[in-house]
C-alpha positions as CSV (number, residue, x, y, z in Angstrom):
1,X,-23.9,-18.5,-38.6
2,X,-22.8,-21.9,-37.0
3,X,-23.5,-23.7,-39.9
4,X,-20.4,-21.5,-41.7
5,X,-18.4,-21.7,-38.6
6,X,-18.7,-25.4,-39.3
7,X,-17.8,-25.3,-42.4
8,X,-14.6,-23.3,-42.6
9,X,-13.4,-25.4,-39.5
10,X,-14.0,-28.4,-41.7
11,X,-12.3,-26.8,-44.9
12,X,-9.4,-25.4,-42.8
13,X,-9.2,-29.5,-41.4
14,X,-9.3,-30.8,-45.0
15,X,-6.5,-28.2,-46.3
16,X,-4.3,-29.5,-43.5
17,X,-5.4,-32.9,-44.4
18,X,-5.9,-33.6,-40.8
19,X,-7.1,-36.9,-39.9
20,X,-10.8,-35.9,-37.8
21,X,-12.4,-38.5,-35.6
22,X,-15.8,-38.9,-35.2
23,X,-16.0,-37.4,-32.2
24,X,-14.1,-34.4,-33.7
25,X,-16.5,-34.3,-36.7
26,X,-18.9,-34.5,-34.3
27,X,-17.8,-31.2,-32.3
28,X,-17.3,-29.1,-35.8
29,X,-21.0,-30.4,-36.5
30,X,-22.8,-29.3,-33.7
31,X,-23.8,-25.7,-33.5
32,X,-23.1,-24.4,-29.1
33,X,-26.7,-23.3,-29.8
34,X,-29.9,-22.4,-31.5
35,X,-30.4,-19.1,-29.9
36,X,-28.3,-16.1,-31.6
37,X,-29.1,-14.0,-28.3
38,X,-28.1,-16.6,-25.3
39,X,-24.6,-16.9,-27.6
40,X,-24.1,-13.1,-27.8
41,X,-24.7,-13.0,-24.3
42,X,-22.8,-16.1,-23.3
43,X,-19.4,-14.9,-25.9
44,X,-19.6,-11.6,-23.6
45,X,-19.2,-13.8,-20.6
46,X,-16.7,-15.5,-22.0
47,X,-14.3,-12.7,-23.3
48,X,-14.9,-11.1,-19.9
49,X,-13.3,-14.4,-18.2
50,X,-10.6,-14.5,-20.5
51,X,-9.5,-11.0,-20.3
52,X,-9.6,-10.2,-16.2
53,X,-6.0,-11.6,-15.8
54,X,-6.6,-10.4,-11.7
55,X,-10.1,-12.3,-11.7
56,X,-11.2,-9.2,-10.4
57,X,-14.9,-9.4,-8.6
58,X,-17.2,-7.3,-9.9
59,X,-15.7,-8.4,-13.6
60,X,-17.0,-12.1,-12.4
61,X,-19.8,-11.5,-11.2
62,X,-21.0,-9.9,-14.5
63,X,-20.0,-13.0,-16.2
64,X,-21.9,-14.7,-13.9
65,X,-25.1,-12.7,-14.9
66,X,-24.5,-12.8,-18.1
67,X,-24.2,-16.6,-18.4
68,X,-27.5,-17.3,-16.7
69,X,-29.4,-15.1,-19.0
70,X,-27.7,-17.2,-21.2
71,X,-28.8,-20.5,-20.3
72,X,-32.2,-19.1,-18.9
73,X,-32.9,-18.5,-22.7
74,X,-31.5,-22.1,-23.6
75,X,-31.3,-24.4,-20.8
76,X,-29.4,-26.9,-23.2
77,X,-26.8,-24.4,-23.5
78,X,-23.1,-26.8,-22.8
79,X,-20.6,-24.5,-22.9
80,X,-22.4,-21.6,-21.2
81,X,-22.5,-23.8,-17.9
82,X,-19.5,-25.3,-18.2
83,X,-18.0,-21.5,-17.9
84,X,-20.8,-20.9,-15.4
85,X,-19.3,-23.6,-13.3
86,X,-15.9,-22.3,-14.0
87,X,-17.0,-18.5,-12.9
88,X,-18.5,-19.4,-9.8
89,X,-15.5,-21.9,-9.0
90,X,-13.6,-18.3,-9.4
91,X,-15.7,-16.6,-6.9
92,X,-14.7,-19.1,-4.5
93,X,-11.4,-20.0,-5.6
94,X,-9.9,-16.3,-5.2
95,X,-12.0,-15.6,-1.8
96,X,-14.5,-13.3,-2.7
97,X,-17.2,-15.8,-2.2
98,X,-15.9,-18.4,0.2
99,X,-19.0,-19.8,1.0
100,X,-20.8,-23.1,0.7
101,X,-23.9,-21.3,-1.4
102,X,-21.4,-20.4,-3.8
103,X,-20.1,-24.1,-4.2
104,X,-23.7,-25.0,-4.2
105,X,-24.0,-22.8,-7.6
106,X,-21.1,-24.2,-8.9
107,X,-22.1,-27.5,-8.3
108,X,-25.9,-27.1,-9.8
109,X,-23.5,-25.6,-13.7
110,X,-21.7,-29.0,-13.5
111,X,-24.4,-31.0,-13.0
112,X,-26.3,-29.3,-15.6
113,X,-23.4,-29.3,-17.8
114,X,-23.1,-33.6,-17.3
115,X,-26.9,-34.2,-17.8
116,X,-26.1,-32.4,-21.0
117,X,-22.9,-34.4,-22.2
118,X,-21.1,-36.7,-19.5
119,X,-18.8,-37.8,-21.5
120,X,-17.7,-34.4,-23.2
121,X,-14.3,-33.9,-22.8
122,X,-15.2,-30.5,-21.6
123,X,-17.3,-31.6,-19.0
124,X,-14.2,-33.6,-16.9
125,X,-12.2,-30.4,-17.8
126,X,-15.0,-28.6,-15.6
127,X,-15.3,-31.1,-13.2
128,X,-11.4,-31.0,-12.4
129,X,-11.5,-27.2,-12.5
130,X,-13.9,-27.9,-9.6
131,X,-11.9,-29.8,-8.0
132,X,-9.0,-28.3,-8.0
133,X,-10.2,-24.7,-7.0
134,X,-13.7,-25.6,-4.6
135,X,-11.8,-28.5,-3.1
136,X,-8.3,-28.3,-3.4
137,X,-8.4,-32.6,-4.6
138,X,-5.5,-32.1,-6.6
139,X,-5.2,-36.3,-7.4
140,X,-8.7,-36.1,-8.3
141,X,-8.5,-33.0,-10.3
142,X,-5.5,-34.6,-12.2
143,X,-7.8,-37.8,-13.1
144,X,-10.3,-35.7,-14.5
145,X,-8.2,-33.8,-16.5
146,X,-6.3,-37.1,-17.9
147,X,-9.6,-38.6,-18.7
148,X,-10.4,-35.0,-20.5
149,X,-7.4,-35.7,-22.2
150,X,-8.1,-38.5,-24.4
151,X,-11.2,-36.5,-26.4
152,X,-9.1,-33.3,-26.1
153,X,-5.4,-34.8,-27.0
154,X,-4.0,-31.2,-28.3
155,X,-6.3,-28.6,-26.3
156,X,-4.2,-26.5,-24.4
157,X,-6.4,-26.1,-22.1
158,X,-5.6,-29.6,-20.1
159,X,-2.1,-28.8,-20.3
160,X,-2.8,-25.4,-18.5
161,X,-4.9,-27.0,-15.7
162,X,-2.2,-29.7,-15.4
163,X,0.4,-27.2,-14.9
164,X,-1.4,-25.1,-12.2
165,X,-2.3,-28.1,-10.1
166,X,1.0,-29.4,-10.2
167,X,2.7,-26.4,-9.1
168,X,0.2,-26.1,-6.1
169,X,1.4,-29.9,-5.4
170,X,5.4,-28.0,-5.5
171,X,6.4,-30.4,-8.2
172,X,7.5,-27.6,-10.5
173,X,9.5,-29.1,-13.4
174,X,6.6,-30.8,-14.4
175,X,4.5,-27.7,-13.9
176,X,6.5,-25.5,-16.0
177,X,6.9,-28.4,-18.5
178,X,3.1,-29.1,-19.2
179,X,2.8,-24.3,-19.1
180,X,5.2,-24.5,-21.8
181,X,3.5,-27.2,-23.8
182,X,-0.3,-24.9,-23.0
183,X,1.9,-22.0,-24.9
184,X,2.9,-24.0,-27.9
185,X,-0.6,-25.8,-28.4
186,X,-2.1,-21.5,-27.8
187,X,1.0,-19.1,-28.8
188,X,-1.9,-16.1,-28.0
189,X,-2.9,-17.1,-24.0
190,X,-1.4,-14.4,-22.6
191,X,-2.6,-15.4,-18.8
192,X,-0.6,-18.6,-19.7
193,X,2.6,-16.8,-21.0
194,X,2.1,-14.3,-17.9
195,X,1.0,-16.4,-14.9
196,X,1.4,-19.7,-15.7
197,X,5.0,-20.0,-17.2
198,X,6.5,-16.5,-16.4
199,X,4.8,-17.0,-13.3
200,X,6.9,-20.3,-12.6
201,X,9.8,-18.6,-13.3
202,X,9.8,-15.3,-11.1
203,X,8.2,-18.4,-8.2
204,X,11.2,-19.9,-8.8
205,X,13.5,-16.3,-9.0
206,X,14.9,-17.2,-12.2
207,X,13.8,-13.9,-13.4
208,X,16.0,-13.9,-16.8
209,X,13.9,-17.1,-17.8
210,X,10.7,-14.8,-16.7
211,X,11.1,-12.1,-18.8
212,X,11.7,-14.1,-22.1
213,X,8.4,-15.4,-21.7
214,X,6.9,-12.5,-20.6
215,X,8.5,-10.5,-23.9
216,X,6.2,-12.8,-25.7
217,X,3.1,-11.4,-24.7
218,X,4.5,-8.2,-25.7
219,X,4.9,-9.4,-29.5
220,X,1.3,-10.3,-29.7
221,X,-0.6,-7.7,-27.5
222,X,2.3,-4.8,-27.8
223,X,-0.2,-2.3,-26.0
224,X,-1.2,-4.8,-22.7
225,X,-1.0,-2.6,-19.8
226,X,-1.1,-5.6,-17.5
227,X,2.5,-7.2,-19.3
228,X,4.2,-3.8,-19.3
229,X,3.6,-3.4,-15.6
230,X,4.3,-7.2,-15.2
231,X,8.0,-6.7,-16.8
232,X,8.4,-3.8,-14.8
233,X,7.6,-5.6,-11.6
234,X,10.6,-8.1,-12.3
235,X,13.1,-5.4,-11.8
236,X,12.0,-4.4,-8.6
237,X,11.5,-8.0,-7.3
238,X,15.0,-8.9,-8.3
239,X,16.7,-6.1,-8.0
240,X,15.3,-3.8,-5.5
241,X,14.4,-1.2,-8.4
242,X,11.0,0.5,-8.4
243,X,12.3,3.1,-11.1
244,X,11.2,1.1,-13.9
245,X,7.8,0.1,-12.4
246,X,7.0,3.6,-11.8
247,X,8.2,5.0,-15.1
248,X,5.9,2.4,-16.3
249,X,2.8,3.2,-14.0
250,X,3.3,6.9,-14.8
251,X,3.2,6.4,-18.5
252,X,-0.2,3.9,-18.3
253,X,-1.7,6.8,-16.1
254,X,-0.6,9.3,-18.7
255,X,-1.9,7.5,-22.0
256,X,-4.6,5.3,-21.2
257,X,-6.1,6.3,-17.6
258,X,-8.9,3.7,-18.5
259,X,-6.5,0.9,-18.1
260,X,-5.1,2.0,-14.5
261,X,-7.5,-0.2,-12.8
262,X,-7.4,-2.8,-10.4
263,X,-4.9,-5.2,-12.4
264,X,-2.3,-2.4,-12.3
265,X,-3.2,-1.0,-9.0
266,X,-2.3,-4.4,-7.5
267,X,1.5,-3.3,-8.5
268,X,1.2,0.8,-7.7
269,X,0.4,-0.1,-4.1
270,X,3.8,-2.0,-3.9
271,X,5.4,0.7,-5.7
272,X,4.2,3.3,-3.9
273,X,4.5,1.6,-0.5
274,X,8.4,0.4,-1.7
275,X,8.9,4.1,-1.9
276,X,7.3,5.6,1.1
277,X,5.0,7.6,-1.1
278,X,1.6,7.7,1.0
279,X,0.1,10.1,-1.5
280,X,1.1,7.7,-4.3
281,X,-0.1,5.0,-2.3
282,X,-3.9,6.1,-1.1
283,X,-4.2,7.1,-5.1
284,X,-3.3,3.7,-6.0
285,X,-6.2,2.6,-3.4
286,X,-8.7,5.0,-5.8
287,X,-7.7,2.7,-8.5
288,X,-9.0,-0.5,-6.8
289,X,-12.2,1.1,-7.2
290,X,-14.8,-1.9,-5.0
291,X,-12.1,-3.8,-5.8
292,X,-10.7,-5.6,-2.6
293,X,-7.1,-4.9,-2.0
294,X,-4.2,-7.0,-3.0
295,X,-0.4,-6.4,-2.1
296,X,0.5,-8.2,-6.1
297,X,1.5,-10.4,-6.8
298,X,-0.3,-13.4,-4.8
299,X,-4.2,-13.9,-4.5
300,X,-4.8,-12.8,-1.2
301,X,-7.1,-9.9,-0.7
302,X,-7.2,-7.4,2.4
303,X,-10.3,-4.9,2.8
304,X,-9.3,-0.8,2.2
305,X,-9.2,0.0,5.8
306,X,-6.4,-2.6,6.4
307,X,-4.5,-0.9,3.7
308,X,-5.4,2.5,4.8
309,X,-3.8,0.9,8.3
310,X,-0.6,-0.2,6.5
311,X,-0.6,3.5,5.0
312,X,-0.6,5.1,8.4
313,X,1.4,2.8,10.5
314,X,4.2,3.5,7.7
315,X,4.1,7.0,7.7
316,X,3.9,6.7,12.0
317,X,0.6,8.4,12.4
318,X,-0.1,5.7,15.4
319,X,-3.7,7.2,15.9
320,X,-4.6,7.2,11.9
321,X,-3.3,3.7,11.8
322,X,-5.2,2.1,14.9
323,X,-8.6,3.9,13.5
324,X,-8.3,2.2,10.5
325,X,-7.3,-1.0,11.6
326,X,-10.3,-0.9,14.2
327,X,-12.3,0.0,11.3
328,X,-10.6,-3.2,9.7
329,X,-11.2,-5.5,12.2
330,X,-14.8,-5.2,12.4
331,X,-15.2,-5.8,9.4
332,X,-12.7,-8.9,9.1
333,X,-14.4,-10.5,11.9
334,X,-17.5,-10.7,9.9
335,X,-15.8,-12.5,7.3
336,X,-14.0,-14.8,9.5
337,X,-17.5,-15.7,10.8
338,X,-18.7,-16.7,7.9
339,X,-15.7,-18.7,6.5
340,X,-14.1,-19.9,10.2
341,X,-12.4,-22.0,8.1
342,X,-10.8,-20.3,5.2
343,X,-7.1,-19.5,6.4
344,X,-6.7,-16.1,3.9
345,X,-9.4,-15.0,5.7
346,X,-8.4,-15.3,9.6
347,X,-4.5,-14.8,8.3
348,X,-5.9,-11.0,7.7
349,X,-7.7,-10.6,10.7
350,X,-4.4,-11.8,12.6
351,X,-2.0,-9.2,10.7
352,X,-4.9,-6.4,11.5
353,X,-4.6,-7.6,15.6
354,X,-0.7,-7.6,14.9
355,X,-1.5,-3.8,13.9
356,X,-3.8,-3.5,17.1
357,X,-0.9,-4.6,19.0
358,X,-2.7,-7.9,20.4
359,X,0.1,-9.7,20.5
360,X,-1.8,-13.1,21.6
361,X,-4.8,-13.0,19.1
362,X,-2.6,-12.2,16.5
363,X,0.1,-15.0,16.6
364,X,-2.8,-17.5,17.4
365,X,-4.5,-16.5,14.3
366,X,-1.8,-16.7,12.0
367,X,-0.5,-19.8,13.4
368,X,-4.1,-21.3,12.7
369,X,-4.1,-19.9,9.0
370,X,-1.0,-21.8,8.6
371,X,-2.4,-24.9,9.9
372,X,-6.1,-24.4,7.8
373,X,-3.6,-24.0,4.6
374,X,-0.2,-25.4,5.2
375,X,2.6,-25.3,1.9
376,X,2.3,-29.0,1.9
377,X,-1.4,-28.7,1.1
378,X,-1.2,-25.7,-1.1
379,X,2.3,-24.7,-2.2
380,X,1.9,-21.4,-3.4
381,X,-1.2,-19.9,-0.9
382,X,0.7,-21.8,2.0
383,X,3.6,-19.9,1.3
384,X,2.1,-16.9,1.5
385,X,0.5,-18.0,4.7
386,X,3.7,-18.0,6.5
387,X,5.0,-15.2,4.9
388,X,2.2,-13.0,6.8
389,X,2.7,-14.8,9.9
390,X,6.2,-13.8,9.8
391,X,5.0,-10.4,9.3
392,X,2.7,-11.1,12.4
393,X,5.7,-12.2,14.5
394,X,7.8,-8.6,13.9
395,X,4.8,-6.0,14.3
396,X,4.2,-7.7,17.5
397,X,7.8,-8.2,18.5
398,X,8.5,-11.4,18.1
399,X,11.7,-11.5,15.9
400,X,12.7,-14.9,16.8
401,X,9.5,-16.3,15.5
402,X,9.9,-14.0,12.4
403,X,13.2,-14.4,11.4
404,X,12.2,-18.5,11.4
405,X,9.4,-18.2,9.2
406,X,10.8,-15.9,6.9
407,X,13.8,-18.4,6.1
408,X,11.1,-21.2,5.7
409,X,9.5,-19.6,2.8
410,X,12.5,-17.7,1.5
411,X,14.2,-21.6,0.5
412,X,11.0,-22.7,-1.1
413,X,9.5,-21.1,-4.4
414,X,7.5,-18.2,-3.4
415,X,6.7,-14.7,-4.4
416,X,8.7,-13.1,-1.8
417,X,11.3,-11.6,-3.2
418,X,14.7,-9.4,-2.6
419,X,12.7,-6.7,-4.0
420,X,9.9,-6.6,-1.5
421,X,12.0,-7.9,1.5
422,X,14.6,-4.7,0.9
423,X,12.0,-2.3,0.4
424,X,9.0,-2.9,1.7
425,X,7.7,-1.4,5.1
426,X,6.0,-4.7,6.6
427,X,9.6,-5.6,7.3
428,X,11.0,-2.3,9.3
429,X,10.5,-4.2,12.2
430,X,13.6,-6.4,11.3
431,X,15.7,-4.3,9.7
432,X,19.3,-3.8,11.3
433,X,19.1,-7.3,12.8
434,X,21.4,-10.0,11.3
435,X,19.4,-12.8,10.6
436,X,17.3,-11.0,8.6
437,X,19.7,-9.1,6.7
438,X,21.4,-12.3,5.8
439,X,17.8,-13.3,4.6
440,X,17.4,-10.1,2.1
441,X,21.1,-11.2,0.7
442,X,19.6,-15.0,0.5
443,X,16.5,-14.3,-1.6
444,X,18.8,-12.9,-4.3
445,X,19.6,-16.5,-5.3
446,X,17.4,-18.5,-8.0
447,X,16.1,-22.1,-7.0
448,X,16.8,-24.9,-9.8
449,X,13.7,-26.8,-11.2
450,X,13.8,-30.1,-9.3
């Protein structure tokens, strides 16, 4: 089977009359593997990676599984730990596995991976996946990727990592510039289309821009659940208008239940909670299934009974909301014990005391997930950051504090919005007051790449 795939790549190469180097004959030569079963098992793992857009836990872990049978049955199996590597940077990355073991693991597939081939393109591409997502070395990540670069001149893949280190650096233009060249070099990567260059644009709340991009996707995946909801979710964010997000939901639900699963339940919850609509709102919580929670579209992820809380506080049921948020804290605690220093982490626990009504432990917290994960270090998670420590600062009372962190992040690129600041309940606690009003009006306006 390798042998043919060989061969038509070097056929298809001739027809073009494109000029191969050795090291590109090379890479059409050599067959991934000799084992028919560790590839079968290590092409699921790989389609499973490319197609959980929300990098959803469970969907991970089974990739991770899957990839160490795979090498288990051919421990000279290169690309399986290089995706190995890149699965259980995931893990870490998007906080389900926060943890030093977990780096560990990723650590052992990369070191694997350069035993195998240390100068393989590929394997710097790992190495500054690594870097990037267990580290946050965002210079160093950016070396590895240039040096990836001159084996892999035209993979799109470079330009992709380029573009999503940059924009955690804030320098977007280039971002967005190196996204768009990822999309010409791989018209088909819908997560680059979607998050990386759409992305950009609804960061930057040039949402016109965003939804040309994101009508791409559309022309090559017509049926994408994901991209539907996606386009939906730009009308509400820019203009305060869930109507086309729920038509949307509502007609996934109706069709194709199967597809109503966590990567569209990140967007019901909004919806729901953007219209009061607890029901709606606890059935979007089914969806999640052992998903953790996320309030879309950022990476940060809450346990149910924090989102139960939310639920209750917003339809006033005091006693409902502190019983859940108890129920949260416990179990927040845990993970803030584990991972003292992860800022996601101790930023939920302080929104959960902020729901408790511990005024003090609350605004200490939050203050000290800014500090673990400031904008300068991270623009788009640091953003966030403060974004929930504003929301800190008004359930405890504090609209002073609020009002100044909300204007931080609403003149940087963020993913707070005019949709979710007009309509969301974590902001009741502001409405009617000035500053913040003025705030809602700001974050109608688009930032210019600069």
């Amino acid at each position: 089977m390798f042998a043919i795939q060989s061969e038509i790549a070097k056929t298809i190469a001739d027809q073009l009359q494109a000029k191969l180097s050795p090291r590109e004959e090379n890479a059409i030569r050599r067959s991934p593997t000799s084992d028919i079963s560790a590839f079968d098992l290590y092409t699921r793992a790989k389609n499973i990676l490319l197609t959980s857009s929300s990098g959803g836990k469970a969907d991970t872990l089974q990739a991770v599984d899957l990839l160490n049978q795979a090498v288990a049955r051919d421990p000279s199996f290169f690309d399986a730990y290089c995706q190995l590597a890149f699965a259980h940077d995931a893990l870490y990355f998007f906080g389900y596995d926060h943890t030093s073991a977990r780096l560990a693991l990723a650590e052992a597939a990369l070191q694997a991976a350069s035993r195998l081939r240390p100068d393989a393109g590929e394997t710097h591409l790992a190495r500054g996946q690594n870097l990037y997502w267990a580290y946050g070395d965002y210079d160093g990540a950016l070396a590895e990727v240039e040096v990836a670069r001159q084996t892999l001149p035209n993979d799109a893949r470079t330009f992709d990592l380029m573009g999503l280190i940059q924009r955690r650096q804030g320098h977007w233009e280039e971002s967005t510039r190196n996204l768009e060249r990822a999309v010409e070099l791989n018209p088909h990567d819908i997560d680059t289309l979607l998050l990386g260059v759409a992305g950009n644009y609804s960061l930057l709340r040039r949402y016109a821009e965003a939804n040309q991009w994101s009508a791409r996707a559309l022309v090559f995946e017509p049926n994408n659940a994901f991209t539907k909801v996606w386009l939906a979710y730009m009308d509400f964010a820019s203009k305060a208008d869930t109507r086309p997000l729920h038509q949307t939901i509502d007609s996934i639900r109706a069709k194709n239940p199967a597809a109503a699963g966590p990567e569209i339940a990140h967007f019901w919850i909004i919806c729901a909670l953007a219209e009061r609509d607890a029901a709606a709102a606890r059935d979007a919580l089914i969806a999640f299934g052992e998903e953790p929670i996320n309030f879309a579209p950022n990476n940060f992820r809450f346990n149910r009974p924090f989102a139960e809380g939310v639920i209750a506080r917003m339809t006033k049921d005091d006693g409902k909301a502190r019983s859940a948020f108890t129920t949260a804290r416990a179990e927040q605690e845990k993970i803030v014990q584990a991972q003292p220093n992860f800022g996601p982490a101790l930023c939920a626990l302080g929104l959960i005391d902020a729901g408790l009504g511990r005024k003090e432990e609350a605004l200490r917290e939050g203050r000290r997930a800014v500090e673990l994960l400031p904008v300068e270090k991270d623009s788009m998670n640091g953003a966030v950051m403060v974004e929930y420590l504003a929301v800190i600062a008004a359930w405890v009372g504090d609209k002073d504090l609020a009002c100044e962190q909300l204007a931080s992040v609403i003149r940087r690129p963020s993913s707070l919005s005019y949709g979710r600041l007009k309509l969301l309940p974590f902001w009741d606690p502001l409405r009617g007051d000035p500053r913040f009003e003025k705030l809602v009006e700001e974050s109608k306006q688009p930032f210019a790449l600069k």
